[in-house]
Structure formats: C-alpha cells, structure tokens
C-alpha positions in Angstrom: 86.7 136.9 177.8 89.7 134.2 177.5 92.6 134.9 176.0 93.1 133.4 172.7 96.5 131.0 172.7 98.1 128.7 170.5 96.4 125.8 172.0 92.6 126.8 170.5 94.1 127.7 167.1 95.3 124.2 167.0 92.5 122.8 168.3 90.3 125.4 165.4 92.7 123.8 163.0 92.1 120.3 163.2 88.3 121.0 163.6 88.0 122.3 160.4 90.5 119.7 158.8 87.8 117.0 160.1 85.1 118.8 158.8 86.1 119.6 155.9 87.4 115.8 155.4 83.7 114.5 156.6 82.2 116.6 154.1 83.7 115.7 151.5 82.6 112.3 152.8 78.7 112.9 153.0 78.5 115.7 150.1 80.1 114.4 147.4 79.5 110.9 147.3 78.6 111.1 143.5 82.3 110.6 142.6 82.1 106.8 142.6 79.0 107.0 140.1 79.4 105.3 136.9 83.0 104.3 137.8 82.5 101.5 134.9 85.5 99.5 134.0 85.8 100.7 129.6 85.4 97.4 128.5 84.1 93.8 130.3 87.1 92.0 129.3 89.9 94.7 130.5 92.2 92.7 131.8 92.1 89.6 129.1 92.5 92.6 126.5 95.6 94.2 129.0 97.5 90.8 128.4 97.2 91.2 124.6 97.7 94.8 124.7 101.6 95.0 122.8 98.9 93.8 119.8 97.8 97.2 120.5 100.3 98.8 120.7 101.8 97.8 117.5 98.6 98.3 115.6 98.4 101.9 116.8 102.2 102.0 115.7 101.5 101.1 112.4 98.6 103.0 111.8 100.5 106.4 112.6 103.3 105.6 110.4 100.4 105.2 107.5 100.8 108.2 104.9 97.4 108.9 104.3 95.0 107.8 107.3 91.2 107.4 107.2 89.5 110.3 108.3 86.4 110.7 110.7 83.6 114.2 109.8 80.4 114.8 111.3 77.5 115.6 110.1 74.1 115.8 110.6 73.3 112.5 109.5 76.1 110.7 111.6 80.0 110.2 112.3 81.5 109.2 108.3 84.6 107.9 108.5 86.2 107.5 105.1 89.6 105.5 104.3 92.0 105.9 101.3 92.2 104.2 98.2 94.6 101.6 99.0 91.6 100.6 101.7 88.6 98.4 100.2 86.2 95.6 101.0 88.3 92.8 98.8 91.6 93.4 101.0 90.3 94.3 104.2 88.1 94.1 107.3 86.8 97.0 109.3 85.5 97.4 112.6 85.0 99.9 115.5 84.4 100.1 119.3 82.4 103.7 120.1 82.7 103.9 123.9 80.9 106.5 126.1 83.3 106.3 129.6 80.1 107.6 131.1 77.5 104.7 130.6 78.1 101.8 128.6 74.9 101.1 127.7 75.7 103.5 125.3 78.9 101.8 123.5 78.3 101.0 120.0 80.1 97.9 118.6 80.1 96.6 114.8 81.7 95.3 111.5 81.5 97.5 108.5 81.4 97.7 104.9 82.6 100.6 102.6 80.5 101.8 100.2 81.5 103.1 96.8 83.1 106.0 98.2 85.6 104.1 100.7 83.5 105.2 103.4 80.6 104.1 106.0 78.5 106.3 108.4 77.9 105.8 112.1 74.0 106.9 112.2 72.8 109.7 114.8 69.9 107.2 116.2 72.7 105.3 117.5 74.6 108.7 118.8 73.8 110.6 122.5 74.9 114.0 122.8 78.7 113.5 124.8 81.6 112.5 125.0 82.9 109.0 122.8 86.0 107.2 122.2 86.0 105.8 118.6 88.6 103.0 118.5 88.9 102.4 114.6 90.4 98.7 113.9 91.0 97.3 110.2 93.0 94.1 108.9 94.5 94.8 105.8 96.4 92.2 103.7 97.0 90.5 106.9 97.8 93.1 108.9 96.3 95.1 111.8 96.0 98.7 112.3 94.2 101.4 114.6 93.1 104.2 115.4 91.4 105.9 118.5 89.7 109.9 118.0 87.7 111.7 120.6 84.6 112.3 119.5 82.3 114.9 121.3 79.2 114.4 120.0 76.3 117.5 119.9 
C-alpha cells in the first residue's frame, strides 16, 4: 500500500472541486426555467422609472392609503373617501414572477363602497405582485403589495 502524501490530497481536492462544479452543471439545470423578464417593455419602462419613483413617493406620504383583503371571492382592494370615479382613474398590474401567462392587467371602477374585487377565476394559487396605480386630480400615485395567493 502507498503512502498517502500531499500530492494525492491535492490531486483528491481538485477532483471533487470538478465534480461537484459539473454537477451542478448537469443536475440542476432547472435554474434558468422561467427566467422571464417581469414585464415586455422593461427597459422602455426603466427610462421612465423616476415617474415611479415619485408616484411610490407620494403614495407613502398619503394619510390614509387604500387597503387590499382577501377573501374567498377575490383580492378587494378598497380606497378612502377622498378616492372616487369622478376624480380619478384606477388601474393595476398583478404579476406572477413565475409565468406570465398568468399576469392580470385592467382599468377599474369603484363601486358604491370605494372599492372593486380582483375575482378568484382570474387567481392561481402563488405568489403575485399587485402594482396598484391611480391618477387623482392630476396626479399619480402607487402602490406595490405581495400577494400570496391560496
């Protein structure tokens, strides 16, 4: 029997080191799967993005914010009084970052309740980002929640 020396343990060393790298190669190739960008238009919307920026601004410093609930019927989102149909326009992005097939975009009205409901036929079970943009009296404001949807 030989003698181990320093030689095989760097030789054992680097062996594994390449294994394990390879491996990681040919085992795990899943990670690039559904490595979708979060919106077509990413970088035209970068270049505009101090809009964003602002809006979010804006929308923090807001003393009363509208507020998203779930339920079993859907995601309601309701908005405060100062908030109606006369003086403002609503919208919302819902992005899944796993499949985009899956991202619902619309306009909304509120009902009588200053409110509107995002209906469960529309809703996976997972994870969402719900980007909430209005206009109001001329001025733009929004809001992003994590949504986990079960």
């Amino acid at each position: 029997m030989k003698n181990f020396t320093w030689g095989h343990g760097v030789f054992l060393a680097l062996a594994s080191f390449i294994i394990f790298i390879l491996s990681m190669l040919f085992l795990f190739p899943n990670g690039q799967k559904n490595s979708e960008m979060v919106t077509e238009h990413y970088y035209e919307e970068e270049l505009q993005y101090q809009s964003v920026i602002d809006a979010k601004k804006r929308a923090d410093d807001l003393a009363e914010k509208p507020v998203y609930s779930q339920s079993p019927t859907g995601i309601k989102l309701t908005f405060p009084e100062d908030i109606n149909n006369s003086n403002s326009k609503i919208s919302f992005v819902l992005n899944r970052s796993d499949d985009q097939n899956l991202d619902v975009k619309r306009k909304e009205t509120l009902d009588a309740t200053r409110s509107f409901t995002i209906p469960k036929t529309v809703l996976k079970n997972g994870n969402y980002t719900l980007r909430l943009m209005w206009t109001k009296d001329k001025v733009d404001y929004r809001l992003d929640y994590d949504v986990i949807w079960k």
